[in-house]
DOFI-293545 format. One record per residue (C-alpha): x, y, z. Coordinates in steps of 0.25 Angstrom, whole numbers. Example, Ala and Ser with C-alpha at 12.3 -4.5 7.8 and 13.67 -1.06 7.14 Angstrom:
<pts>
<pt><u>49</u><v>-18</v><w>31</w></pt>
<pt><u>55</u><v>-4</v><w>29</w></pt>
</pts>
This chain:
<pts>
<pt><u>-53</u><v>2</v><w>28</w></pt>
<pt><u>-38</u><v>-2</v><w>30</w></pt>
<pt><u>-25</u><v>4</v><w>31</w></pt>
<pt><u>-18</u><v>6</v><w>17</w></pt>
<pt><u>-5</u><v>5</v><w>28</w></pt>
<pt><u>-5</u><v>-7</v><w>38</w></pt>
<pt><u>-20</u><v>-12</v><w>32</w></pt>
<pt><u>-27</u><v>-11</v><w>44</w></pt>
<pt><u>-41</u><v>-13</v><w>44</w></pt>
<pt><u>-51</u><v>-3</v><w>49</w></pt>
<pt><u>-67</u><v>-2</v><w>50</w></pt>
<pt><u>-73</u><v>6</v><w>41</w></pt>
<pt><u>-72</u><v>23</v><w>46</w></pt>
<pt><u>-59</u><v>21</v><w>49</w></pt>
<pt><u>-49</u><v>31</v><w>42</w></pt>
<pt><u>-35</u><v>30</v><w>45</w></pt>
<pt><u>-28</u><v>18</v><w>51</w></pt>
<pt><u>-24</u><v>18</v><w>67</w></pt>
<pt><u>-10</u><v>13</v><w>63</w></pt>
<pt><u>-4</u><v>19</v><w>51</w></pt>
<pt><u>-15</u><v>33</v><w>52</w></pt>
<pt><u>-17</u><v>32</v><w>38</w></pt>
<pt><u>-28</u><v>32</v><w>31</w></pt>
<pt><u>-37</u><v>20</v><w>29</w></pt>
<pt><u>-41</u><v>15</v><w>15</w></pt>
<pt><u>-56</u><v>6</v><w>10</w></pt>
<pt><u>-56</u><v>-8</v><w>9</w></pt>
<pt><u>-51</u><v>-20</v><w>18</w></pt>
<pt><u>-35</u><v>-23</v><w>19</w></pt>
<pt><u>-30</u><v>-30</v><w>7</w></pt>
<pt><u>-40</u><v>-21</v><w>-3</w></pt>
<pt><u>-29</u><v>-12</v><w>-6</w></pt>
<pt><u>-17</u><v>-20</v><w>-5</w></pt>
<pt><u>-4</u><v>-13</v><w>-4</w></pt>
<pt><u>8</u><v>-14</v><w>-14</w></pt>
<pt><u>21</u><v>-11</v><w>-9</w></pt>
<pt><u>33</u><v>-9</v><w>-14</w></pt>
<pt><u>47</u><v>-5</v><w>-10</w></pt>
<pt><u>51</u><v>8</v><w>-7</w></pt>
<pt><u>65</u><v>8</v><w>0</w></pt>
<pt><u>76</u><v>-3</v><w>4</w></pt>
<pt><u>80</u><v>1</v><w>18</w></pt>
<pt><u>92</u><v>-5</v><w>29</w></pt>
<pt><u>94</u><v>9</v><w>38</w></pt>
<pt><u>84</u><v>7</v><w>49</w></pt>
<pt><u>83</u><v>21</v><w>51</w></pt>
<pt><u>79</u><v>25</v><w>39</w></pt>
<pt><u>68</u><v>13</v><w>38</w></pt>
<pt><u>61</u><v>18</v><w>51</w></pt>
<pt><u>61</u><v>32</v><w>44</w></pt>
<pt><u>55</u><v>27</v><w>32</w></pt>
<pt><u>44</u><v>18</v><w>39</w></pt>
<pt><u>40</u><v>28</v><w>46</w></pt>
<pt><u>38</u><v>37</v><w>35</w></pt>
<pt><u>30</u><v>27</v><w>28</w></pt>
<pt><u>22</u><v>25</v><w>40</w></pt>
<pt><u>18</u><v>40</v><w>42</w></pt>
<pt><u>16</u><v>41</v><w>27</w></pt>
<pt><u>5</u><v>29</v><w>29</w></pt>
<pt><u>12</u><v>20</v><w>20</w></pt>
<pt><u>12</u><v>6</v><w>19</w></pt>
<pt><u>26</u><v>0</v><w>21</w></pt>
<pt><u>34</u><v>-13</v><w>24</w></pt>
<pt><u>48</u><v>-17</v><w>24</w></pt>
<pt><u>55</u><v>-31</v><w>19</w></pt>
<pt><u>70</u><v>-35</v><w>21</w></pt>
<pt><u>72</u><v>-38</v><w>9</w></pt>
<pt><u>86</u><v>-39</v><w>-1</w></pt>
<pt><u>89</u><v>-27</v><w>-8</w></pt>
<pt><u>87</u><v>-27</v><w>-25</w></pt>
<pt><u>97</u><v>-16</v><w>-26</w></pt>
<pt><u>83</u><v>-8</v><w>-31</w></pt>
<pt><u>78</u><v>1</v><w>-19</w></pt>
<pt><u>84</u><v>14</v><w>-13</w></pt>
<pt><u>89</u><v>11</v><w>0</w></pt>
<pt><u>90</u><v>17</v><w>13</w></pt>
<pt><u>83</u><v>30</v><w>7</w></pt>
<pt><u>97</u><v>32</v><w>-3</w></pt>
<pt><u>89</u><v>30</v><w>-19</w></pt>
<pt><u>100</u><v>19</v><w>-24</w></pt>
<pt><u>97</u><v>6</v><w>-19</w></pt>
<pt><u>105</u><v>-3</v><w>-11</w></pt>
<pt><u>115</u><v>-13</v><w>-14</w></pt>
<pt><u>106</u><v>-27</v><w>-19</w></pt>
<pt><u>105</u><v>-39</v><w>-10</w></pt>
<pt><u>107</u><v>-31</v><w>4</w></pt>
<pt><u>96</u><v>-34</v><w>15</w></pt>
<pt><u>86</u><v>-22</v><w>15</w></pt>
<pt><u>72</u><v>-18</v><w>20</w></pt>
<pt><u>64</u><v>-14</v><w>10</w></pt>
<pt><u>53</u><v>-4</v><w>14</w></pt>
<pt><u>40</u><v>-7</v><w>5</w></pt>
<pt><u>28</u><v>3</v><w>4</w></pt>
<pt><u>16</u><v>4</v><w>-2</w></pt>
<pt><u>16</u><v>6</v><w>-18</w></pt>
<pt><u>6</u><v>15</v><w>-18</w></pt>
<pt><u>14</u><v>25</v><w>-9</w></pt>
<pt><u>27</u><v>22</v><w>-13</w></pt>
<pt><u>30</u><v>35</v><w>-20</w></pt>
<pt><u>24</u><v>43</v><w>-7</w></pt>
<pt><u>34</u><v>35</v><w>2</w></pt>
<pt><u>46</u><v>36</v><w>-9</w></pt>
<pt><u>42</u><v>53</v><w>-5</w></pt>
<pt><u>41</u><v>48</v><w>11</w></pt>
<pt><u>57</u><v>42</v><w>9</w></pt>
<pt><u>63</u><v>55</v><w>3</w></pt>
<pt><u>57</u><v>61</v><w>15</w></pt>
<pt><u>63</u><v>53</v><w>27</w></pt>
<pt><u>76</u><v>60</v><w>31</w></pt>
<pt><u>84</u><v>47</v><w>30</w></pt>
<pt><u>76</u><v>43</v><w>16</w></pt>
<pt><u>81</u><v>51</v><w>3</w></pt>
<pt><u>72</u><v>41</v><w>-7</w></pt>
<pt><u>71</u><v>46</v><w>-21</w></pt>
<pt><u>65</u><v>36</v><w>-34</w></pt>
</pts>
C-alpha cells in the first residue's frame, strides 16, 4: 500500500495515509507512477498558499518549479497568460486530477480559472 500523494509506504491494512489523510492505493511506490502536468503559472504569494492548500485538502499531488514563462498558462488565477520570458512558479499537478483541480481553482476566492 502507498500514497497516491506523497508515496509513502505503509504495511498491508493500512487505509488512509498519516500525512496527506487520503486514501491509500495497492502495490509499492513507483507501480503507479504519477504524471504531472502544469496547471497554473503563479508569482503572488498569497494566492499560491491559497491554491496549495487547496490542492492539499483536495488530496492532490502537487509540485512547484521556477521556471520562465512560455507565454502559455493562465497566470495569477486571470485565463490569459502572462507576458513570455518572466520568471514564474509554475504549479504542477497530477494529470489524472487536473480537471478536478482546474474545478478546486475556480473555487479559491483569489483564483477565477476558467479553460
Amino acid at each position: 500500500m502507498f500514497c497516491p500523494n506523497c508515496l509513502s509506504e505503509y504495511e498491508e491494512g493500512s487505509t488512509v495515509c498519516d500525512e496527506c489523510e487520503v486514501e491509500l492505493v495497492e502495490g509499492e511506490e513507483g507501480e503507479g507512477e504519477i504524471e504531472f502536468l502544469p496547471l497554473l503559472e503563479v508569482t503572488e504569494m498569497d494566492l499560491f498558499g491559497q491554491l496549495t492548500e487547496c490542492l492539499e485538502e483536495e488530496g492532490i499531488a502537487w509540485f512547484v518549479q521556477s521556471e520562465e514563462s512560455l507565454g502559455l498558462l493562465p497566470r495569477d488565477g486571470r485565463a490569459e497568460p502572462g507576458a513570455a520570458g518572466e520568471s514564474v512558479a509554475i504549479v504542477y499537478v497530477d494529470k489524472s486530477r487536473l480537471d478536478q483541480a482546474r474545478r478546486l481553482c475556480g473555487k479559491t476566492e483569489a483564483v477565477s480559472y476558467s479553460k
